[in-house]
N, C-alpha and C positions, 0 to 999 in steps of 0.2 A: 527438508522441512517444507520448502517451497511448495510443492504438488498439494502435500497435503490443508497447506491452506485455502486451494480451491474449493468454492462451495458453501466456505463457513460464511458466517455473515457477519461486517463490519458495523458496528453501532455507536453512532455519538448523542448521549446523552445531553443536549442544549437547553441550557437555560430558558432560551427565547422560544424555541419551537419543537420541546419533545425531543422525543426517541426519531432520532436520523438513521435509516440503515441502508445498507444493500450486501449483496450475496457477492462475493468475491472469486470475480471469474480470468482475472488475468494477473500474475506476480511475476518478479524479476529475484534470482537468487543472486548474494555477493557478499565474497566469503573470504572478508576480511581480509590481513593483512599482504596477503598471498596475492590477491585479485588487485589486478591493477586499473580497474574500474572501479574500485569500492572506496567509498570515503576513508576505510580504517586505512588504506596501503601504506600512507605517510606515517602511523601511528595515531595514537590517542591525540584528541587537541579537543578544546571547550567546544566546540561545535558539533562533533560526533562520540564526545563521551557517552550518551546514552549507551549506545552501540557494542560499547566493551562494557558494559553494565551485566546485569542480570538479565536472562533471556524473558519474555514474556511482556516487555515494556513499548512505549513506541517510539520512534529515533523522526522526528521531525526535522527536514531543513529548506534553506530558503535558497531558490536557484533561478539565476539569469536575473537577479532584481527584478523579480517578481510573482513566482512561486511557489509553492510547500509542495513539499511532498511527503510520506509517510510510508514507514519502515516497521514490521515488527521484527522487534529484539531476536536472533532464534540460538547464536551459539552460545556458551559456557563463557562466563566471567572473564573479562580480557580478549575475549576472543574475537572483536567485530564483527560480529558475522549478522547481516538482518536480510531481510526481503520483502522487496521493493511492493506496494499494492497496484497495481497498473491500472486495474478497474473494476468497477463492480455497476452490478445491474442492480438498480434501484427497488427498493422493496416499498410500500406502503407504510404513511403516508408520502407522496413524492411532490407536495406541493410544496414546500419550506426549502425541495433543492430547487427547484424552479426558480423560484426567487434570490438564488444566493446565484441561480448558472444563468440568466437573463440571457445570454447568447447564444444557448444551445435550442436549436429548434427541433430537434424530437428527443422523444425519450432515450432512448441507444444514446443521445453523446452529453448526457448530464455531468454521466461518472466513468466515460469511454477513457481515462487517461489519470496518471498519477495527480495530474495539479487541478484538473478537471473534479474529481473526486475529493481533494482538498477544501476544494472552494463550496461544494456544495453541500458538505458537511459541515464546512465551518472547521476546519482542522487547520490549527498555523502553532509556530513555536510555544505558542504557551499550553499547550498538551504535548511539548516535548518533555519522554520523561514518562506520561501515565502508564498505569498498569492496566498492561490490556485484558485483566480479568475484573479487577475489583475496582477501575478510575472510569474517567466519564467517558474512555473510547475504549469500546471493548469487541474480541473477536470471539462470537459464541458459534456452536455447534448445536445446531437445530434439526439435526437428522439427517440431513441432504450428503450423501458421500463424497467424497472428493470423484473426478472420473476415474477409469477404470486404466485410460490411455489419454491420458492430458494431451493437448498438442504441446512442443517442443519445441525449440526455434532460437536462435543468436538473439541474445539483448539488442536492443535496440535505443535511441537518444543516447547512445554516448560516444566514445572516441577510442577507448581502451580496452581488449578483450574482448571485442565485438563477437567474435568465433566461437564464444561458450555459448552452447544452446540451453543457458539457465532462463527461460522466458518458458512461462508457461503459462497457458490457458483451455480454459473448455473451450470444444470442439464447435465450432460454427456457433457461437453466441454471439448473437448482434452488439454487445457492448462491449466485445475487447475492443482495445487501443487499434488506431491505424496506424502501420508499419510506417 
């Protein structure tokens, strides 16, 4: 599932400032209880219920005391299984992320990175849980195809299963994450 969410585009529906989007060019796949990088490997617990939920939701959490990050749901009930959004290139209008990423000085590094993209959406636990079709953060397909030959490559920011090359992203776009 991972691949194919390259391309689509993430949207957060904000009270304060409209329709927040961008095109989704970089994910991490982690696949559940098996993977011993994935939050489910321990099991279920209040913090990554979402996760073993119904596929299509978003799994939010809080890391290092003091980031979000965000997941969609992608395996079958019980299953933990989500993937990670690592980054997306910002779509129009992109003044509201401006504002929420004060320290990013060009466009490439608003939304270059999972907690990066958090903040400038405006994404934290309490859209742990929505429906990423029908709630206020949703991932739509606007035509744009997933690539044809994603790049590929070892996860990256963690400690555990580094050697899976479940990281993927489009091919030379300026706003994947740095390695």
């Amino acid at each position: 599932m991972a691949p194919q969410l390259l391309n689509k585009v993430l949207v957060r529906l904000d009270p304060e400032h409209g329709r927040l989007a961008g095109r989704i060019v970089e994910v991490e796949a982690y696949m559940g209880p098996e993977d011993p990088a994935s939050h489910a490997y321990r099991g279920r617990t209040p913090r990554n219920a979402v996760m073993f939920g119904p596929p299509g939701h978003l799994y939010v959490y809080f890391t290092y005391g003091m980031h979000f990050c965000c997941n969609a749901v992608c395996g079958g009930v019980g299953e933990g299984s989500a993937v990670l959004i690592r980054a997306l290139a910002p779509l129009p209008p992109i003044e509201p992320l401006w504002l929420r990423r004060r320290a990013a000085r060009r466009e490439r590094d608003l939304c270059s990175g999972p907690a990066k993209l958090c903040q400038a959406l405006g994404i934290d636990r309490d859209l742990d849980g929505e429906d990423l079709v029908r709630g206020s953060v949703r991932v739509l397909d606007d035509g744009v195809a997933p690539p044809a030959r994603p790049l590929r490559s070892p996860r990256i920011g963690i400690r555990r299963a580094t050697h899976q090359p479940w990281r993927f992203s489009i091919p030379r776009n300026p706003h994947v994450s740095r390695a």
